[in-house]
Short mmCIF file of the C-alpha atoms (twelve columns), coordinates in Angstrom:
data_MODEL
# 
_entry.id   MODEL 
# 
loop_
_atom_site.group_PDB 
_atom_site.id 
_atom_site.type_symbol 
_atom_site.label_atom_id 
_atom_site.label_alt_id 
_atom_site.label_comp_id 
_atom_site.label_asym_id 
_atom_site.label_seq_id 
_atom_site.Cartn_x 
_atom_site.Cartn_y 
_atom_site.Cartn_z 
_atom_site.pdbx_PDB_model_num 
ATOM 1   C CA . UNK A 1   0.000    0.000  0.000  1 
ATOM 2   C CA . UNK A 2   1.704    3.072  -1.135 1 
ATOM 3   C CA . UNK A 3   0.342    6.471  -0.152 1 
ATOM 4   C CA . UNK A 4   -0.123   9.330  -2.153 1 
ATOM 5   C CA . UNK A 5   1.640    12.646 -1.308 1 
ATOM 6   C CA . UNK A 6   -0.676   14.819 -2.614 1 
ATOM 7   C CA . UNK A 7   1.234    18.392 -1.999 1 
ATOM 8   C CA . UNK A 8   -0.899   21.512 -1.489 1 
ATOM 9   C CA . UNK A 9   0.158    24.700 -1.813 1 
ATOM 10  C CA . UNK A 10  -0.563   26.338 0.972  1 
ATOM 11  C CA . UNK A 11  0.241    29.967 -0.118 1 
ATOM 12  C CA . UNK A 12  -2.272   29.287 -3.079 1 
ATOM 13  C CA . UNK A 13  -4.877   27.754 -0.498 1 
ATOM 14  C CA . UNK A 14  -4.508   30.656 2.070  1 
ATOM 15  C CA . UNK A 15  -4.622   33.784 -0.126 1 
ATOM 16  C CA . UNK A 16  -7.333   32.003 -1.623 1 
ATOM 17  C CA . UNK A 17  -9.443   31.684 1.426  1 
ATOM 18  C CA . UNK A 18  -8.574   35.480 2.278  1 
ATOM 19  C CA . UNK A 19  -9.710   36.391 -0.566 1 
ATOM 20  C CA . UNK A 20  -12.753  34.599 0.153  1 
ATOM 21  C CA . UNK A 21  -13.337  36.169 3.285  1 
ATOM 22  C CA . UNK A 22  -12.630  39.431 2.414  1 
ATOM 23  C CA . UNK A 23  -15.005  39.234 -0.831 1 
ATOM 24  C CA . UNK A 24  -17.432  37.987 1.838  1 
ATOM 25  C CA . UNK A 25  -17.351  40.498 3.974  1 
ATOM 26  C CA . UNK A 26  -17.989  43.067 1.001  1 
ATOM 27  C CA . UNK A 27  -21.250  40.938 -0.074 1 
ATOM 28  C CA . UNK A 28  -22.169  41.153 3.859  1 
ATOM 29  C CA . UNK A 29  -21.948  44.647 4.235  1 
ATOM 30  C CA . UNK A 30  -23.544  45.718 0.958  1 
ATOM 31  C CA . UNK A 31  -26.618  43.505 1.806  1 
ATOM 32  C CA . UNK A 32  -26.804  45.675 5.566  1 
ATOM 33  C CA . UNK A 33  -27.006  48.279 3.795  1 
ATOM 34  C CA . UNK A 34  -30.048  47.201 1.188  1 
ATOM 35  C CA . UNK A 35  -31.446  45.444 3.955  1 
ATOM 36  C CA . UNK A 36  -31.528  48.984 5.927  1 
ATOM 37  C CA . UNK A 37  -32.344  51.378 2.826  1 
ATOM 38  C CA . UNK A 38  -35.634  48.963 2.549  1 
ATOM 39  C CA . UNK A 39  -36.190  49.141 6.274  1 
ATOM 40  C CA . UNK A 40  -36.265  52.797 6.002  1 
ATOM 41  C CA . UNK A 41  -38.431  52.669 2.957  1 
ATOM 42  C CA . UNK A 42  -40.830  50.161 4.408  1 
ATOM 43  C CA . UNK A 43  -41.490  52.428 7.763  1 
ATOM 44  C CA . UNK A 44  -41.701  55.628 5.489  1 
ATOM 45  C CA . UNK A 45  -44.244  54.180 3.145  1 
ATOM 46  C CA . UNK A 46  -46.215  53.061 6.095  1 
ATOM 47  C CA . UNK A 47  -46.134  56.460 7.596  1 
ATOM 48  C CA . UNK A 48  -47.479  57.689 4.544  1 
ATOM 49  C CA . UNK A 49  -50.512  55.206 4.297  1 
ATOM 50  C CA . UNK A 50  -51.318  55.968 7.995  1 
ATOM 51  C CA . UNK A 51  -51.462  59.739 6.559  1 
ATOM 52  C CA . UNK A 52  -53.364  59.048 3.603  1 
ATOM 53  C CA . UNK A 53  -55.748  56.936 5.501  1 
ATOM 54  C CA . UNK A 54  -56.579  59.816 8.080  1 
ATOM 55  C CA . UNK A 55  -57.059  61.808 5.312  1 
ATOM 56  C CA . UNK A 56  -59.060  59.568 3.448  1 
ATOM 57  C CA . UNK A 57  -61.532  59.081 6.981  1 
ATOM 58  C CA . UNK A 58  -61.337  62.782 7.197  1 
ATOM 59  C CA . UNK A 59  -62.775  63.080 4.199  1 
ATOM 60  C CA . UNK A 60  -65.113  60.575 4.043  1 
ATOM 61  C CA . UNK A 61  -66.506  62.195 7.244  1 
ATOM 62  C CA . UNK A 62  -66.769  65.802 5.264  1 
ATOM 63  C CA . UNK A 63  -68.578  64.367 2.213  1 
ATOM 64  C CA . UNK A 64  -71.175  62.548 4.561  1 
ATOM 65  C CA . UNK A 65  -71.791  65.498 6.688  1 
ATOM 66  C CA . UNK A 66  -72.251  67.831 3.462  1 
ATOM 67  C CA . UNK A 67  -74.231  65.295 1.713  1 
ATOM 68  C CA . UNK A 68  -76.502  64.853 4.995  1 
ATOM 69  C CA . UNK A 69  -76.691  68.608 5.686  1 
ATOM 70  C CA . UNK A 70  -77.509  69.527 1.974  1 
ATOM 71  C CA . UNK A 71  -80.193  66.868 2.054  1 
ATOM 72  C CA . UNK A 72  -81.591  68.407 5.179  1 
ATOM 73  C CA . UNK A 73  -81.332  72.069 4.270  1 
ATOM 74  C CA . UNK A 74  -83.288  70.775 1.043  1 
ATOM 75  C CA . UNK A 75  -86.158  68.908 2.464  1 
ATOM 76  C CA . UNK A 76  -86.207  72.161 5.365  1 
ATOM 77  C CA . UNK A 77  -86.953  74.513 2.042  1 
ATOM 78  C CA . UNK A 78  -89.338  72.144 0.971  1 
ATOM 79  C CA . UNK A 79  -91.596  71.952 4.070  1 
ATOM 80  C CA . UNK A 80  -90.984  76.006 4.348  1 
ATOM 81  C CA . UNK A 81  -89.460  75.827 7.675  1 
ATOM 82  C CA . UNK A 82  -87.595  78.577 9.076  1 
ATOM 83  C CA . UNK A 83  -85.360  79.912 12.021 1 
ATOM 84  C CA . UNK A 84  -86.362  79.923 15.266 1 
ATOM 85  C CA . UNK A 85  -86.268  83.218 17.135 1 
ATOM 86  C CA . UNK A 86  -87.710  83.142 20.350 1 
ATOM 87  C CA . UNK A 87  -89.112  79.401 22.725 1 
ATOM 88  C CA . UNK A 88  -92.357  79.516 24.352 1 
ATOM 89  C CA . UNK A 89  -93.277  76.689 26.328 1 
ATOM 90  C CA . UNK A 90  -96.409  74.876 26.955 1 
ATOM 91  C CA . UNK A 91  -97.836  75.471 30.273 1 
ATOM 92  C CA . UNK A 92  -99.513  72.464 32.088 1 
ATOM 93  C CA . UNK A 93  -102.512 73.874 34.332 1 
ATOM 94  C CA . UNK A 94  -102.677 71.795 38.017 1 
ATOM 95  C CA . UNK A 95  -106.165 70.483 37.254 1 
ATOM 96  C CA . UNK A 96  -105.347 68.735 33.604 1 
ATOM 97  C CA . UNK A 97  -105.265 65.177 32.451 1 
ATOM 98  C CA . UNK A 98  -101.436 65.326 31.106 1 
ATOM 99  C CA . UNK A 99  -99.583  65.965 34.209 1 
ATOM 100 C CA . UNK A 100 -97.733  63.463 35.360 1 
ATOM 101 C CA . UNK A 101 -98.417  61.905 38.509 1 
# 
């Protein structure tokens, strides 16, 4: 049984696995750096769909009071109401059915 010197050259081998490491490290640093550009793009977008949804509730609550308050002011002109100036209240007498007891 004979063995096989298999020689390595270990110069080769270990400029080889610096240059490895070092290309690693590179790759490992650049994808921080996406990872925290889309971190930061992720929170801003959400800030701006927490805006835009206030402003869309905002708005939904404008258009429903105008479209109630138009609707009202409407039928009001309709029926000929108008302002009231003064309040006189009903007066119930001692001696009548309606009081309560």
């Amino acid at each position: 049984m004979t063995a096989l010197a298999i020689n390595f050259n270990w110069k080769m081998v270990c400029a080889a696995g610096f240059f490895m490491a070092c290309s690693l490290l590179v790759f490992y640093a650049f994808l921080v750096n996406e990872l925290t550009g889309g971190t930061y793009l992720i929170k801003n977008y959400n800030s701006q769909i927490e805006n835009l949804g206030q402003e869309n509730r905002n708005l939904e609550v404008s258009f429903a009071k105008t479209g109630f308050l138009e609707t009202i002011e409407q039928k009001a002109k309709e029926l000929n109401f108008e302002k009231t100036t003064s309040v006189k209240y009903v007066q119930i007498l001692d001696a009548s059915l309606a009081k309560a007891k």
